[in-house]
VOVO-974801 format. One record per residue (C-alpha): residue number from 1; residue in three letters; chain; x, y, z. Coordinates in steps of 0.25 Angstrom, whole numbers, plus 5000, padded with zeros to 4 digits. Layout:
+-----+------+------+------+------+------+
! pos ! code ! unit !    x !    y !    z !
+-----+------+------+------+------+------+
! NUM !  ALA !    A !    X !    Y !    Z !
...
+-----+------+------+------+------+------+
END
This chain:
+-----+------+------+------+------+------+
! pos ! code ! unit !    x !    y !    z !
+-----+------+------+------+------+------+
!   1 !  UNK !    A ! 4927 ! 5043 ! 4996 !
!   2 !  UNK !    A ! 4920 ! 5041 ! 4984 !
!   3 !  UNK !    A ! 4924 ! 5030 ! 4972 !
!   4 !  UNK !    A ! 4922 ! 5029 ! 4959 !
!   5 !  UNK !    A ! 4923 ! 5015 ! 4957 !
!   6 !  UNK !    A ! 4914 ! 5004 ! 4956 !
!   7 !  UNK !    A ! 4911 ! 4994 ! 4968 !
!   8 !  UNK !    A ! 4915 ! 4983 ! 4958 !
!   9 !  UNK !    A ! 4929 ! 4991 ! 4952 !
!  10 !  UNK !    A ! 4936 ! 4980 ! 4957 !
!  11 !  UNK !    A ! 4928 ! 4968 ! 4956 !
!  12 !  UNK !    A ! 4938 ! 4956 ! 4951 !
!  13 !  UNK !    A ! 4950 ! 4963 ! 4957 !
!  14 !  UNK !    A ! 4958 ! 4955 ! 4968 !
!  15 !  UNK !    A ! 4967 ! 4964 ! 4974 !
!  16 !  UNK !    A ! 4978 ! 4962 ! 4985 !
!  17 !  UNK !    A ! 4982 ! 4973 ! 4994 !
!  18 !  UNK !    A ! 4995 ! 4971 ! 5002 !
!  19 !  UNK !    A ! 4995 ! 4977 ! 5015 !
!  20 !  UNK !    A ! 4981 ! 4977 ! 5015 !
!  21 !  UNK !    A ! 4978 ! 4975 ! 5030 !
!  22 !  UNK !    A ! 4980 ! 4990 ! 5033 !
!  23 !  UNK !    A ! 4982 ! 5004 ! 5026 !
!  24 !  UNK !    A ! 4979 ! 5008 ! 5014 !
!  25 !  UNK !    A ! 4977 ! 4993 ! 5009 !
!  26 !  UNK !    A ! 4967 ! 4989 ! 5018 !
!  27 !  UNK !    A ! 4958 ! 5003 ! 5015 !
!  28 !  UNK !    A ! 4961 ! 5001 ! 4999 !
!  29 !  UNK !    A ! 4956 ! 4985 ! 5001 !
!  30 !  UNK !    A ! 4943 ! 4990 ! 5005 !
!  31 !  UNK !    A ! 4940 ! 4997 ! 4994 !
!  32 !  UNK !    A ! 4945 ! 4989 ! 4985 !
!  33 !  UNK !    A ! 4936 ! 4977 ! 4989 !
!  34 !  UNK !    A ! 4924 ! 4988 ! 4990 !
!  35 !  UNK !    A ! 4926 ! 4988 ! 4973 !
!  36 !  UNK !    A ! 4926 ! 4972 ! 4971 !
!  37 !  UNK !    A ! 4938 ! 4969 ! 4975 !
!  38 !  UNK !    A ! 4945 ! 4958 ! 4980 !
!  39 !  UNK !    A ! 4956 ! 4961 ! 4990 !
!  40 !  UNK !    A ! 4967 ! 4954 ! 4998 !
!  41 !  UNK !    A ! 4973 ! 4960 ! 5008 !
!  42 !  UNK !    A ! 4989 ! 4957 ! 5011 !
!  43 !  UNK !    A ! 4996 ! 4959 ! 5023 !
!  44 !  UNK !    A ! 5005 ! 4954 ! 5036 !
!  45 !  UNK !    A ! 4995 ! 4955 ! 5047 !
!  46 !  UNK !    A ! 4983 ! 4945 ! 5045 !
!  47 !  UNK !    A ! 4974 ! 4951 ! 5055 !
!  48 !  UNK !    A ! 4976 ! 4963 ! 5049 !
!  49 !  UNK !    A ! 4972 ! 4960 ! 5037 !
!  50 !  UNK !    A ! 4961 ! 4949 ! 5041 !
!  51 !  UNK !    A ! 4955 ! 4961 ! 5048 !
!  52 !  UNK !    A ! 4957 ! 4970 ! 5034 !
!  53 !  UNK !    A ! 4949 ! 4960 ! 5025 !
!  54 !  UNK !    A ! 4938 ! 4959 ! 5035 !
!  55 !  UNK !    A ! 4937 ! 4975 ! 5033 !
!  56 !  UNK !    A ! 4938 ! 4977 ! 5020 !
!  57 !  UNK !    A ! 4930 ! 4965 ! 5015 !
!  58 !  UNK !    A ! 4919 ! 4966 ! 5022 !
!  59 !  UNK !    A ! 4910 ! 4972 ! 5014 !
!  60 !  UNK !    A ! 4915 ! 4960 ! 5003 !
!  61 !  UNK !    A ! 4918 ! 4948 ! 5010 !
!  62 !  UNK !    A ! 4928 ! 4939 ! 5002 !
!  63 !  UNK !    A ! 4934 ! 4952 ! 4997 !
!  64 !  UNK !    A ! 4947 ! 4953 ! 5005 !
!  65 !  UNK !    A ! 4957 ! 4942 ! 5007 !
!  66 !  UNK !    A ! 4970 ! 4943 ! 5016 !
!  67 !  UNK !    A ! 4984 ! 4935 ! 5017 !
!  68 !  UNK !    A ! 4995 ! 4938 ! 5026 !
!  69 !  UNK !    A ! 5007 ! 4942 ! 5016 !
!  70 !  UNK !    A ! 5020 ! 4948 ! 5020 !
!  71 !  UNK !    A ! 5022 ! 4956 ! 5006 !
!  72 !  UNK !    A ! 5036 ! 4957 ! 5008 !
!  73 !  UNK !    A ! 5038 ! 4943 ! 5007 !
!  74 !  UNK !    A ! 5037 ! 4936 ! 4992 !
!  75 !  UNK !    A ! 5036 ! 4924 ! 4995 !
!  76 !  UNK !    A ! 5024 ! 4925 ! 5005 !
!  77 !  UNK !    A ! 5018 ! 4935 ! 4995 !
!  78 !  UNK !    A ! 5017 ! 4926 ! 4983 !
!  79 !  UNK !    A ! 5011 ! 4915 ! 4991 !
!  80 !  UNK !    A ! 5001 ! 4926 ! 4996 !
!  81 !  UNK !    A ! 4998 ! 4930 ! 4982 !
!  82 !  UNK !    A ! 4998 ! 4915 ! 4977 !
!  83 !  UNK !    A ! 4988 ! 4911 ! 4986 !
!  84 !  UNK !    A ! 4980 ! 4924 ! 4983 !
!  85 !  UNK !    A ! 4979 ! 4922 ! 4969 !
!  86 !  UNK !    A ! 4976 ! 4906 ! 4970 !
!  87 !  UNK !    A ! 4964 ! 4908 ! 4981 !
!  88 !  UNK !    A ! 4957 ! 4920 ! 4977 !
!  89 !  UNK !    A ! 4962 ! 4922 ! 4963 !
!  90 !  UNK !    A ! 4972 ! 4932 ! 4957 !
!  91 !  UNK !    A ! 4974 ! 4947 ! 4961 !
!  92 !  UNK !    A ! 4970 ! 4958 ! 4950 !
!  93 !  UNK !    A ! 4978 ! 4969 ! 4960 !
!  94 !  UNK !    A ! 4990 ! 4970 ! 4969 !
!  95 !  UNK !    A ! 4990 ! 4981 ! 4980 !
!  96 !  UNK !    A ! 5004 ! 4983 ! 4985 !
!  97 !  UNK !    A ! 5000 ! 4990 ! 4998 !
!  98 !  UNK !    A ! 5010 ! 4985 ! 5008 !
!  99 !  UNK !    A ! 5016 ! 4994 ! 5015 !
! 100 !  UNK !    A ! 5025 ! 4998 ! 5026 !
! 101 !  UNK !    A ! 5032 ! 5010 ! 5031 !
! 102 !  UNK !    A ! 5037 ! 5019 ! 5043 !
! 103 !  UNK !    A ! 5042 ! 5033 ! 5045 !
! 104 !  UNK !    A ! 5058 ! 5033 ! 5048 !
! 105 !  UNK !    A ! 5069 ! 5043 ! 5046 !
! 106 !  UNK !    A ! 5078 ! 5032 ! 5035 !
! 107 !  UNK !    A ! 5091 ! 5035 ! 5043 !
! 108 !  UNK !    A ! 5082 ! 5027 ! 5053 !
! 109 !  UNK !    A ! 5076 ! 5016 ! 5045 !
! 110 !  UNK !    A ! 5081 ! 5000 ! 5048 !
! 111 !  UNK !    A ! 5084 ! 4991 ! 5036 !
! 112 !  UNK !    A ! 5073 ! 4984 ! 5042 !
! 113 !  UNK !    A ! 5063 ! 4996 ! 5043 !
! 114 !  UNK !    A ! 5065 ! 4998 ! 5029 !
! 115 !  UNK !    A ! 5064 ! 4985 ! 5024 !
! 116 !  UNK !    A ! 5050 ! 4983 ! 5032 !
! 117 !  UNK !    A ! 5046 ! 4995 ! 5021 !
! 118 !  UNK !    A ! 5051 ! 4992 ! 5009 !
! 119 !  UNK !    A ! 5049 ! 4977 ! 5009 !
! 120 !  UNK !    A ! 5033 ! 4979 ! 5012 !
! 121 !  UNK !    A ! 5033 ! 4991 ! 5002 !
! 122 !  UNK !    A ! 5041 ! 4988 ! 4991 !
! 123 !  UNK !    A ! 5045 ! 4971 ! 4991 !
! 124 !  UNK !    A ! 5030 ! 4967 ! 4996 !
! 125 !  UNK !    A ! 5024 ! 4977 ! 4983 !
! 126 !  UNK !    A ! 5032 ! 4968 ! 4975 !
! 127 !  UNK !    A ! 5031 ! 4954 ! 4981 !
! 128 !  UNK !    A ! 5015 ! 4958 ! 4978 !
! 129 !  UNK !    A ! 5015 ! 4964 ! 4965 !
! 130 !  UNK !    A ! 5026 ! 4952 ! 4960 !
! 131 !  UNK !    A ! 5016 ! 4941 ! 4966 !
! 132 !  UNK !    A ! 5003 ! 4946 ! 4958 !
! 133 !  UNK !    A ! 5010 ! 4950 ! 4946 !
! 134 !  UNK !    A ! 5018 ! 4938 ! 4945 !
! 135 !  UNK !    A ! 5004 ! 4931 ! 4944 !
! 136 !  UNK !    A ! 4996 ! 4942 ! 4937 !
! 137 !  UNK !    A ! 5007 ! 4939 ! 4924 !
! 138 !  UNK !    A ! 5006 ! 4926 ! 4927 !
! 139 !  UNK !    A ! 4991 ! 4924 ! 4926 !
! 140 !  UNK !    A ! 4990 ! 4933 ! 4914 !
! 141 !  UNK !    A ! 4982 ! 4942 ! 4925 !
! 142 !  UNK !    A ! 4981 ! 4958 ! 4926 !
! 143 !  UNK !    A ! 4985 ! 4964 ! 4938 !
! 144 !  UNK !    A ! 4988 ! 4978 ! 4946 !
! 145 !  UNK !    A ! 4995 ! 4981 ! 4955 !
! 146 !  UNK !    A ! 4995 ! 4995 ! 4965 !
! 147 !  UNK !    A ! 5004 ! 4998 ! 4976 !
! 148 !  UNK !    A ! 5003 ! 5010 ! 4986 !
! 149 !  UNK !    A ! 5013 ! 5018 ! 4987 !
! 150 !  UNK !    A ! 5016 ! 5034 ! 4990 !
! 151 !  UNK !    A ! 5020 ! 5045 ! 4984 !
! 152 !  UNK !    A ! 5033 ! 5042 ! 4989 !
! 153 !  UNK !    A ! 5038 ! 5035 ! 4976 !
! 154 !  UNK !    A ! 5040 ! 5047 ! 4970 !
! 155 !  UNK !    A ! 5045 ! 5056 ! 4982 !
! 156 !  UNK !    A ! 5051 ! 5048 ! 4991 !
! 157 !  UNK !    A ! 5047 ! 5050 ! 5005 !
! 158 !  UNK !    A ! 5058 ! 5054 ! 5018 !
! 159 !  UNK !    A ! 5055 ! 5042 ! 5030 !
! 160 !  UNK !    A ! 5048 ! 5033 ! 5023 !
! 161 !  UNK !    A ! 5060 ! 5030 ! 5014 !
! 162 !  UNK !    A ! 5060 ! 5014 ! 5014 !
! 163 !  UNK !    A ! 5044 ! 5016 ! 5009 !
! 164 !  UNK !    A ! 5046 ! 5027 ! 5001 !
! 165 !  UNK !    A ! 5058 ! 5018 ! 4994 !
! 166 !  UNK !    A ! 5047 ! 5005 ! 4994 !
! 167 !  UNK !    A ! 5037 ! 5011 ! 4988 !
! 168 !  UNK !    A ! 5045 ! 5018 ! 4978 !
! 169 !  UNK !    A ! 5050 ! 5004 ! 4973 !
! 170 !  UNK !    A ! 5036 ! 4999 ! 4971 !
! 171 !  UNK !    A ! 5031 ! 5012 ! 4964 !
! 172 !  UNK !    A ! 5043 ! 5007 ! 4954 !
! 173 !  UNK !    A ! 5038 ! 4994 ! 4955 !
! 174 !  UNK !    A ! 5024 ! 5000 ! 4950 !
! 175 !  UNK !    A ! 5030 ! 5005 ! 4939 !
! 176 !  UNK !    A ! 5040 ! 4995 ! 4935 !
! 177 !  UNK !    A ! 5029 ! 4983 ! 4934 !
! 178 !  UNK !    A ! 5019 ! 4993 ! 4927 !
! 179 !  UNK !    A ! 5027 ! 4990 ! 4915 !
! 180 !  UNK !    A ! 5033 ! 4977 ! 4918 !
! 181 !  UNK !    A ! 5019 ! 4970 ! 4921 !
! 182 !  UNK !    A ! 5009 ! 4979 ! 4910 !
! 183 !  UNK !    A ! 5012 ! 4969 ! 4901 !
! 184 !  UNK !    A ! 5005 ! 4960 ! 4912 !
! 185 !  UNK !    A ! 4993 ! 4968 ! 4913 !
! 186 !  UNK !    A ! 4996 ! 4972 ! 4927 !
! 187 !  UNK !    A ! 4995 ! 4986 ! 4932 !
! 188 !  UNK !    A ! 5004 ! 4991 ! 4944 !
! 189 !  UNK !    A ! 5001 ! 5006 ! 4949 !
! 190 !  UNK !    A ! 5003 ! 5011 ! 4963 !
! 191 !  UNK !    A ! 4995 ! 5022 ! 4972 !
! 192 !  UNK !    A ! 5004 ! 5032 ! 4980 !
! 193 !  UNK !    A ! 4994 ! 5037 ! 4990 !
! 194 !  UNK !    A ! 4998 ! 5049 ! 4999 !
! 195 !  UNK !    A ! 4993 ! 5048 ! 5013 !
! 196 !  UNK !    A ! 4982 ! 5038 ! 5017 !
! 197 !  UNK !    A ! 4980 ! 5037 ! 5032 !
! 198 !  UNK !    A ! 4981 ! 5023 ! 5038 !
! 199 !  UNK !    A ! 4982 ! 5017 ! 5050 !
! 200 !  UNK !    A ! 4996 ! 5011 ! 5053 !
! 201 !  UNK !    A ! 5003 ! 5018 ! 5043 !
! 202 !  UNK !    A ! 5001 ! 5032 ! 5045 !
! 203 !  UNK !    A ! 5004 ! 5029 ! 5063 !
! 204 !  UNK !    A ! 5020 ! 5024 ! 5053 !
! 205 !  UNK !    A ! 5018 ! 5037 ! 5044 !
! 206 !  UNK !    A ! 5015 ! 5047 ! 5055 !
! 207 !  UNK !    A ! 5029 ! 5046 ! 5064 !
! 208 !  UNK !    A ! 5025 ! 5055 ! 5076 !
! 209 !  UNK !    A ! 5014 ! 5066 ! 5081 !
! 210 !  UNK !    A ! 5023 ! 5078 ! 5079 !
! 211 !  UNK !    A ! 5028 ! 5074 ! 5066 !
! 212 !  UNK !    A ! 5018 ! 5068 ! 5055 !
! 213 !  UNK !    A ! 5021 ! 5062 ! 5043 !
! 214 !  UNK !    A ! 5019 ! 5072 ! 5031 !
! 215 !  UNK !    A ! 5007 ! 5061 ! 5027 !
! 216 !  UNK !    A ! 4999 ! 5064 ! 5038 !
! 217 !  UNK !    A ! 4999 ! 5080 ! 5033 !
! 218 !  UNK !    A ! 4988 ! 5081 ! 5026 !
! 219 !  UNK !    A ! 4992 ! 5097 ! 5022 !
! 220 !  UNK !    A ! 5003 ! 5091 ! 5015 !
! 221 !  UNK !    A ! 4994 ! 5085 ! 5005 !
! 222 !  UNK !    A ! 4989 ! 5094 ! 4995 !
! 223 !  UNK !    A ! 4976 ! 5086 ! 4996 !
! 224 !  UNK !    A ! 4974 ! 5090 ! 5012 !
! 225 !  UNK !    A ! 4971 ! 5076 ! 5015 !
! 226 !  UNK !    A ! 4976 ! 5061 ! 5016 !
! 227 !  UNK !    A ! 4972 ! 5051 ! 5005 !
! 228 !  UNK !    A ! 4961 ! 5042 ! 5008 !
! 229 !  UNK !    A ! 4960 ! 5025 ! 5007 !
! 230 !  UNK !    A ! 4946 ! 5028 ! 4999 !
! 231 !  UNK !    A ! 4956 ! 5037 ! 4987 !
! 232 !  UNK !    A ! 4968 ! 5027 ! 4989 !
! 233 !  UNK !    A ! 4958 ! 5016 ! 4986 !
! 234 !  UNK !    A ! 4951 ! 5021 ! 4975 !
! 235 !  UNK !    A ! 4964 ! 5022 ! 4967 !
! 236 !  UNK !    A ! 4966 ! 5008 ! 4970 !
! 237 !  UNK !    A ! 4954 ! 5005 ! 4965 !
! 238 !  UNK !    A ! 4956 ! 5010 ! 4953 !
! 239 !  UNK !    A ! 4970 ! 5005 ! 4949 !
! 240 !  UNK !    A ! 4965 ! 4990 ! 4952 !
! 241 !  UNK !    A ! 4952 ! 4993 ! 4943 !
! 242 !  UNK !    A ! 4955 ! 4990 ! 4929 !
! 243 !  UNK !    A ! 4951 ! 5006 ! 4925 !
! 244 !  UNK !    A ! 4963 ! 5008 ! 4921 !
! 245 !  UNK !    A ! 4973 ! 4998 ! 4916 !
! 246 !  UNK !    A ! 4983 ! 5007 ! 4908 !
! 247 !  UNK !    A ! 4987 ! 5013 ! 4923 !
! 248 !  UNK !    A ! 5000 ! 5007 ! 4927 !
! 249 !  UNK !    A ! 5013 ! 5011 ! 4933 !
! 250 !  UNK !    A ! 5007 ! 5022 ! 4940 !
! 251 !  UNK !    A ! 5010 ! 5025 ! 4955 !
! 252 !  UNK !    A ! 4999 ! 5036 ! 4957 !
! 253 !  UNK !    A ! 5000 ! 5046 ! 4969 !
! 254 !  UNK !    A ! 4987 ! 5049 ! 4978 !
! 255 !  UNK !    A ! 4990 ! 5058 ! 4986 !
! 256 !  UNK !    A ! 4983 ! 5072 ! 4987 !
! 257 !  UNK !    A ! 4994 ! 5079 ! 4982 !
! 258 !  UNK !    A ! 5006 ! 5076 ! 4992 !
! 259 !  UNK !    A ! 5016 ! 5071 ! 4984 !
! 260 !  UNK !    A ! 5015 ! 5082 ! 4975 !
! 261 !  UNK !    A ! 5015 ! 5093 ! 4986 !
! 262 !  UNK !    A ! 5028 ! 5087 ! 4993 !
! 263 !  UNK !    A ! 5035 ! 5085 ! 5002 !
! 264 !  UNK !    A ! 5034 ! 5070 ! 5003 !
! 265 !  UNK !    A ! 5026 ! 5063 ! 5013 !
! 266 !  UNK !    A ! 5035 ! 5062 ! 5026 !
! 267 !  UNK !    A ! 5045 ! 5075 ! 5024 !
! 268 !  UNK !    A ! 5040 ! 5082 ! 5034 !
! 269 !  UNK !    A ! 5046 ! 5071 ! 5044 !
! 270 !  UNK !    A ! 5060 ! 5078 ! 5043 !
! 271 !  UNK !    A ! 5056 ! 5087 ! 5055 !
! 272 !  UNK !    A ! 5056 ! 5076 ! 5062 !
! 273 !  UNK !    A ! 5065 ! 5075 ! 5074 !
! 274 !  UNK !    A ! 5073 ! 5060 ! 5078 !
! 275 !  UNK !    A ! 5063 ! 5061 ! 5092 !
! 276 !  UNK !    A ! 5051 ! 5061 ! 5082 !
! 277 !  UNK !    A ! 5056 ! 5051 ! 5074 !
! 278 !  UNK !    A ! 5060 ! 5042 ! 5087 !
! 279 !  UNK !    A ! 5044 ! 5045 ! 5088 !
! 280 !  UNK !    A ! 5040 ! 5041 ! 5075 !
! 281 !  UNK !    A ! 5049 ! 5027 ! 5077 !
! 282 !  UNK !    A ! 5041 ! 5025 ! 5091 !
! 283 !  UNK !    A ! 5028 ! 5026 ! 5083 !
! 284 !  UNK !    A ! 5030 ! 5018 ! 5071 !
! 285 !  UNK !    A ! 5036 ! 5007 ! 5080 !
! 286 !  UNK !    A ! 5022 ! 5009 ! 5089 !
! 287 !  UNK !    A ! 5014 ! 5006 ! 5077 !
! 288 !  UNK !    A ! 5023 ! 4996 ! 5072 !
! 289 !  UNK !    A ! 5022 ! 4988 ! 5085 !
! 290 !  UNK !    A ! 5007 ! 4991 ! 5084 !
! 291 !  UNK !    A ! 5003 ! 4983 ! 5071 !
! 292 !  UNK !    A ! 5013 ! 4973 ! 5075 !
! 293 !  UNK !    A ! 5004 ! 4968 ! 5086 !
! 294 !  UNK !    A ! 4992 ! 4971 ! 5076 !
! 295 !  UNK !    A ! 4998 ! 4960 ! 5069 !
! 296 !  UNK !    A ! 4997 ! 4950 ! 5081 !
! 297 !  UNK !    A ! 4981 ! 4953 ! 5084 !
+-----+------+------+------+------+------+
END
């Protein structure tokens, strides 16, 4: 994948990347720090992270720094951002890329199920971006911030409800504080990328072998093709670079097409039977139980 940026687009940028140990964040990370970037990573699960900042700084050692932070909780991400900002210096971009999700049938879902969603998605987006703005207005400082969504903001999405719901509230959110905080200097945009295969995520997205999620069918999307970290990235890159400071507000959709061809991302799962979706529960939980005792190595 080619880019068009300088290695030194980023130079002077400090960037925090929530749920950066894995996914999306950790790929994006990388290339951030290989355009002068500095990068800290946040997330739950310290060796994890330790071993992501080993990878992506290692072509910059110095570049990636990590903390153990619980975005759901506000009191442990303010001291997490006040000690940020007092050893290594202030942010110039927040990345609200913490995340959580499952496929379920909603007749189905626990109250705890969905609150494991929507607080990760929408409450630890705003603990973040409350944090640094707080002290960007403060300091008289600039800032951005860009959170990851989907294209389910503007279509909704049938079994993922509680994150299409999240992420909904945060795309307001982006477009509420584009015009509360202008005034500020501080920019707040959003990336909906379509399909982006990773690891953990796609084993929660993908409920059983007879039935795929419509985001693993490729000939859904108009493009023919999944979306790539290298694309994703050099969005990212742009809308923390200072090209363009008029750009605000904007949630902007990357996606080869799919929202615009329909149907939305998981309705082909209404063919699914309850044996398939015991199947699907029996998985996620497999997985689940898997990167619990990740956590423990």
């Amino acid at each position: 994948m080619s880019t068009i940026f300088s290695p030194t687009a980023l130079a002077g940028k400090r960037v925090l990347i929530t749920g950066g140990g894995t996914g999306l964040g950790r790929g994006v990370a990388k290339h951030l720090v290989d355009h002068g970037a500095e990068v800290h990573l946040w997330g739950r699960r310290e060796n994890v992270l330790r071993e992501a900042a080993e990878e992506v700084g290692r072509d910059r050692p110095g570049a990636v720094h990590y903390q153990c932070v619980d975005v759901r909780k506000f009191d442990m991400v303010d001291e997490a951002m006040d000690a940020l900002w007092h050893e290594h210096g202030p942010l110039t971009g927040v990345i609200n890329n913490a995340a959580a999700n499952f496929i379920a049938q909603t007749k189905d879902l626990s109250p705890r199920g969905f609150e494991a969603i929507t607080s990760t998605v929408m409450n630890g987006s705003f603990h973040t971006t409350l944090a640094a703005g707080r002290r960007w207005i403060e300091g008289k400082l600039p800032g951005v911030v860009l959170s990851t969504l989907t294209t389910w903001v503007w279509t909704g999405s049938a079994y993922v409800v509680p994150s299409a719901m999240a992420k909904t509230a945060v795309h307001a959110m982006t477009m509420s504080l584009a015009v509360e905080w202008a005034k500020y200097n501080i920019r707040v945009n959003a990336i909906a990328p379509g399909p982006i295969p990773t690891d953990y995520a796609w084993e929660m997205l993908n409920p059983t072998e007879k039935t795929s999620a419509g985001a693993t069918q490729w000939d859904e999307i108009p493009a023919g093709r999944p979306g790539t970290i290298e694309e994703l990235a050099n969005l990212t890159i742009f809308l923390l670079s200072d090209a363009c400071n008029y750009l605000t507000g904007q949630t902007i959709a990357m996606d080869g097409g799919q929202m615009l061809a329909g149907p939305n991302t998981f309705a082909s799962l209404a063919s699914m039977t309850e044996e398939d979706w015991a199947e699907a529960r029996a998985k996620a939980k497999a997985a689940s139980e898997a990167a619990k005792k990740q956590r423990t190595i």
